[in-house]
DOFI-252733 format. One record per residue (C-alpha): residue in three letters; x, y, z. Coordinates in steps of 0.2 Angstrom, whole numbers, plus 5000, padded with zeros to 4 digits. Example, Ala and Ser with C-alpha at 12.3 -4.5 7.8 and 13.67 -1.06 7.14 Angstrom:
{ALA, {5062, 4978, 5039}}
{SER, {5068, 4995, 5036}}
! end
This chain:
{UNK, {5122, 4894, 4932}}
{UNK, {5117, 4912, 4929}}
{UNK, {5115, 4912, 4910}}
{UNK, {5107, 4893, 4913}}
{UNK, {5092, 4902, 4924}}
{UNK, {5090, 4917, 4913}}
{UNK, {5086, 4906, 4899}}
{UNK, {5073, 4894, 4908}}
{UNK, {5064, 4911, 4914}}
{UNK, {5063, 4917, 4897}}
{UNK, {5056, 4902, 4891}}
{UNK, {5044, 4900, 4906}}
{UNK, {5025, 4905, 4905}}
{UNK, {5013, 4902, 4917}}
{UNK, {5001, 4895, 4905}}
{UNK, {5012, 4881, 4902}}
{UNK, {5012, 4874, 4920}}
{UNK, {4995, 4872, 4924}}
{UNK, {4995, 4868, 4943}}
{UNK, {4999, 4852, 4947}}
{UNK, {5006, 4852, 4966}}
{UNK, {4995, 4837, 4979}}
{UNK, {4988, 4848, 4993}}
{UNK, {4997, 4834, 5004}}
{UNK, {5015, 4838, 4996}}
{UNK, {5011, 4858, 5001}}
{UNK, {5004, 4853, 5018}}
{UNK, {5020, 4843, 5022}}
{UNK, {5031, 4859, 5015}}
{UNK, {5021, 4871, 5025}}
{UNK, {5025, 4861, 5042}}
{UNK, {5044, 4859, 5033}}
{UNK, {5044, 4878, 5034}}
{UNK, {5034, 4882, 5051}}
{UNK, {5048, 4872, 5060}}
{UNK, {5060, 4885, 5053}}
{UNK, {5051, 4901, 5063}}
{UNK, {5049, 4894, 5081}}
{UNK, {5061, 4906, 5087}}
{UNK, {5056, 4920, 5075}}
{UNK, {5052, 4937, 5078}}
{UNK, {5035, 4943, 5083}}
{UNK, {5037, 4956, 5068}}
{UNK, {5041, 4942, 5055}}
{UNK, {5033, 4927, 5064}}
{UNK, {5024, 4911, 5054}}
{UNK, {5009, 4921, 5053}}
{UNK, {5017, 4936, 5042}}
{UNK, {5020, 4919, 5032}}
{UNK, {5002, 4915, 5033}}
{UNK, {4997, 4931, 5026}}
{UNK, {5007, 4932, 5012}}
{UNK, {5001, 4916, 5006}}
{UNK, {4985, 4922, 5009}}
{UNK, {4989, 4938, 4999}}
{UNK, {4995, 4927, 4986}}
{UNK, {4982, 4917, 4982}}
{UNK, {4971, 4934, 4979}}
{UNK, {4983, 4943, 4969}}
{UNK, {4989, 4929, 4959}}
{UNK, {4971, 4920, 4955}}
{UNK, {4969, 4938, 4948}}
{UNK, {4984, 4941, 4937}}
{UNK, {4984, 4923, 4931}}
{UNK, {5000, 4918, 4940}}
{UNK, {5006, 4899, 4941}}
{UNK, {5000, 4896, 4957}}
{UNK, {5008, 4881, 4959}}
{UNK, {5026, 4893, 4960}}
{UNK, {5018, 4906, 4968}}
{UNK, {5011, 4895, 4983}}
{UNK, {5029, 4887, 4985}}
{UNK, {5037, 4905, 4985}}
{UNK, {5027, 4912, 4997}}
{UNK, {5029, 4899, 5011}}
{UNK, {5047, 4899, 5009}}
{UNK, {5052, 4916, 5007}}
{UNK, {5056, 4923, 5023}}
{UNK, {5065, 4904, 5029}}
{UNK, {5081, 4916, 5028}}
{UNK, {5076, 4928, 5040}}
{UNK, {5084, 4924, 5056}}
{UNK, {5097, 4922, 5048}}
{UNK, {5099, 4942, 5044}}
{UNK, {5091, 4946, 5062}}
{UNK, {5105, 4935, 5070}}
{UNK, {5117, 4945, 5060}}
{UNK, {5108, 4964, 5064}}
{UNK, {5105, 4966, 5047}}
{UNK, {5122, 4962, 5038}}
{UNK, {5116, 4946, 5028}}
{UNK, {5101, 4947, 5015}}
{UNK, {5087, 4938, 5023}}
{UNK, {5081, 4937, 5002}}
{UNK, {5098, 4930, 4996}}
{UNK, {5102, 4917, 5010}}
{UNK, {5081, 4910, 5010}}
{UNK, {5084, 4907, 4990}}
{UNK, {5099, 4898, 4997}}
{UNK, {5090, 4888, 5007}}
{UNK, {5076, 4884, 4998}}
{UNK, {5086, 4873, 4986}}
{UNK, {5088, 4858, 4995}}
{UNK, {5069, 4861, 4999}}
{UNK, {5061, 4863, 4980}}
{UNK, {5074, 4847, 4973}}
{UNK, {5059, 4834, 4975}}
{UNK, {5045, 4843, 4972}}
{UNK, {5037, 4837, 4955}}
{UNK, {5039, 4852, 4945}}
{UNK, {5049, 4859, 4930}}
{UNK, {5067, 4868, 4930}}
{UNK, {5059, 4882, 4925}}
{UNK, {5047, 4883, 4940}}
{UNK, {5060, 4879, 4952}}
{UNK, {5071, 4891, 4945}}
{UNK, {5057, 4905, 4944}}
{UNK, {5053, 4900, 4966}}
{UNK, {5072, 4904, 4969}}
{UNK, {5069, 4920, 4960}}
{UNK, {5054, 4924, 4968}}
{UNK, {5063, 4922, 4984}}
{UNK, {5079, 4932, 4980}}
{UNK, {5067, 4948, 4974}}
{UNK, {5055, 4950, 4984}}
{UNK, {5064, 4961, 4994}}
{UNK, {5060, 4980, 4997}}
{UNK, {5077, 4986, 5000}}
{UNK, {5084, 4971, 4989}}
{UNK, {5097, 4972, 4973}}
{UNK, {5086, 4961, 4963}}
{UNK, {5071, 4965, 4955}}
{UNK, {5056, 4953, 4950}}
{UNK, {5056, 4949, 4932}}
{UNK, {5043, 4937, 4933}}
{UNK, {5026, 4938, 4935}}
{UNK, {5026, 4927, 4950}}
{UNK, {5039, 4934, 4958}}
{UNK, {5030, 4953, 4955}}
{UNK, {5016, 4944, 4963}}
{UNK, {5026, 4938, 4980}}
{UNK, {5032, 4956, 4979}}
{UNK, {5016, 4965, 4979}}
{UNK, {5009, 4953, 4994}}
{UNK, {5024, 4955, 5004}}
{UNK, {5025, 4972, 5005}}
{UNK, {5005, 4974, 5006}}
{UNK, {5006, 4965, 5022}}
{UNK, {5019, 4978, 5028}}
{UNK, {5005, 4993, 5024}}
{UNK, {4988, 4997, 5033}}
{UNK, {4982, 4992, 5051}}
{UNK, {4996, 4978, 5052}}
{UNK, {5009, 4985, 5043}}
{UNK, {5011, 4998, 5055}}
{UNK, {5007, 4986, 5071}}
{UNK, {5023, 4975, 5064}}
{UNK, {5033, 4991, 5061}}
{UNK, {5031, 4996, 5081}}
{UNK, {5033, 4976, 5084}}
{UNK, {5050, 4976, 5075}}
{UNK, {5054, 4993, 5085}}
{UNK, {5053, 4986, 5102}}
{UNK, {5062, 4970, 5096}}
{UNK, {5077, 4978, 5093}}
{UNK, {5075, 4989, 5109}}
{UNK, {5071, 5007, 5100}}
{UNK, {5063, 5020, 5107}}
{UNK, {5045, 5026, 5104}}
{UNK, {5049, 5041, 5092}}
{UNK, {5065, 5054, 5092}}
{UNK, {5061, 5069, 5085}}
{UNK, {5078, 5076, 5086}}
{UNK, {5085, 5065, 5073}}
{UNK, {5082, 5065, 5054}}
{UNK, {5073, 5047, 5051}}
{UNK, {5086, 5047, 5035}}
{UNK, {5100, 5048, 5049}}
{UNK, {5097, 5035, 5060}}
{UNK, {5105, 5018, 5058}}
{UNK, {5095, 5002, 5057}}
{UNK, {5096, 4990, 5072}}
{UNK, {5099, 5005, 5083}}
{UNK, {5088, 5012, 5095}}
{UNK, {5081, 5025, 5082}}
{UNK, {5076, 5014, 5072}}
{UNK, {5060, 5017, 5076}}
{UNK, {5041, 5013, 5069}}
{UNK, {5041, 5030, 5062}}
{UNK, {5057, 5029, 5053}}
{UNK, {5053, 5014, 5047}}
{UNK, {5036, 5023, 5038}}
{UNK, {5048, 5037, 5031}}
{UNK, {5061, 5027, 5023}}
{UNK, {5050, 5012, 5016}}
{UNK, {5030, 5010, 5020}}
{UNK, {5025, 5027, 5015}}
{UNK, {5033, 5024, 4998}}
{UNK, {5027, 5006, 4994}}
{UNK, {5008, 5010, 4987}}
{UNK, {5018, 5016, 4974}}
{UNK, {5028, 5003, 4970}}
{UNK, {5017, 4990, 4966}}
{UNK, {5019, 4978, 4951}}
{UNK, {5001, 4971, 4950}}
{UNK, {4986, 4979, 4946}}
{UNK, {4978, 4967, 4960}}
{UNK, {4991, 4975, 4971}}
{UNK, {4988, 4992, 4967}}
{UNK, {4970, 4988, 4972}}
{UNK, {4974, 4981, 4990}}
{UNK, {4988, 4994, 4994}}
{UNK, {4978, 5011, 4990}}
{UNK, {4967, 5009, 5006}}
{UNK, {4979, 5001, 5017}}
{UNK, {4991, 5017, 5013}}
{UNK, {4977, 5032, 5015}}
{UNK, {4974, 5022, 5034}}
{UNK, {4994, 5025, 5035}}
{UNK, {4995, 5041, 5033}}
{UNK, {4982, 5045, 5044}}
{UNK, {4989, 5035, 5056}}
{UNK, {5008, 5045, 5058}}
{UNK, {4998, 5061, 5057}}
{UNK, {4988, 5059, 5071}}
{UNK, {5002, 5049, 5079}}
{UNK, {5017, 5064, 5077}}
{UNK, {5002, 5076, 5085}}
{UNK, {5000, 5064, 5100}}
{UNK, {5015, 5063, 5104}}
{UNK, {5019, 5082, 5105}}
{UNK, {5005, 5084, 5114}}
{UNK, {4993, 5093, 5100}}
{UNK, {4978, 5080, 5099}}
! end
């Protein structure tokens, strides 16, 4: 299967998939999916969804991505999230949404290679992931993930997830790097040390780059005056 999916990859190229998908056979997968987040969390909710795709479609109109995969990918790629909430971390939201997706993509009129290229999308598009995106659509769903984890709501989801899983506001008496996740340090300002602070630099698309240089200079700005708050400096 594995040799099978590397091969149609390869052999896959945006330009020879022009998009094809009826805007009824995405509406019905986008209420497929929303179904799937009524007991989400705040912090990865149907509207995190709603702004990837959103992201999606600006980034990938400008890197010339198939849009047809692209579209596809982003609605379903955090379906596997509560599973890894359920679990406190110990399943790969990435791993088990690919999972599930495939049942979902089986009827949808496009190629292997398409379908095959949504799964990996899915799989990759985690940060803290083992797989890397080798596609240009799964760069793409990268780029507008982690972009929506940046900026004004990146760091309002990053104290969002905090208070889900009942951490404290800040604990400045324990390195960021020591505290474990799902634990009650594992707060907004660990969250920015170990991951947001390092994602501008990360990005795969020059559209990415673009949206994630602002969103990171509000960031900074943010912990700096919000580490001086909180010991009572500013």
């Amino acid at each position: 299967m594995g040799s099978r999916m590397d091969a149609l990859l390869k052999s896959y190229t945006a330009a020879a998939y022009p998009a094809i998908l009826p805007e009824g056979t995405l509406s019905a997968l986008q209420s497929q999916v929303k179904s799937l987040f009524e007991a989400a969390r705040g912090s990865h909710a149907w509207d995190h969804t709603l702004r990837v795709c959103r992201l999606c479609e600006k980034i990938g109109r400008a890197e010339k991505a198939d849009m047809d995969v692209l579209r596809v990918a982003a609605l379903l790629h955090d379906i596997g999230r509560f599973r890894q909430d359920n679990a406190n971390g110990r399943l790969c939201h990435a791993h088990q949404g690919a999972e599930m997706a495939v049942e979902m993509i089986r009827d949808l009129p496009l190629a292997d290679g398409q379908k095959q290229n949504i799964l990996h999308c899915i799989r990759s598009h985690r940060f803290r992931g083992d797989r890397v995106p080798d596609t240009l659509e799964a760069a793409v769903l990268f780029d507008a993930d982690k972009i929506d984890a940046i900026g004004a709501v990146g760091v309002a989801r990053a104290f969002l997830f905090a208070g889900e899983i009942g951490a404290r506001l800040h604990n400045p008496d324990v390195r960021p790097e020591d505290c474990r996740p799902y634990s009650e340090d594992d707060t907004g300002y660990r969250e920015y040390r170990l991951k947001l602070r390092k994602i501008k630099d990360g990005m795969l698309t020059d559209a990415g780059r673009s949206l994630a240089s602002e969103r990171h200079r509000f960031m900074e700005e943010f912990f700096e005056r919000f580490l001086n708050e909180y010991e009572g400096k500013g």
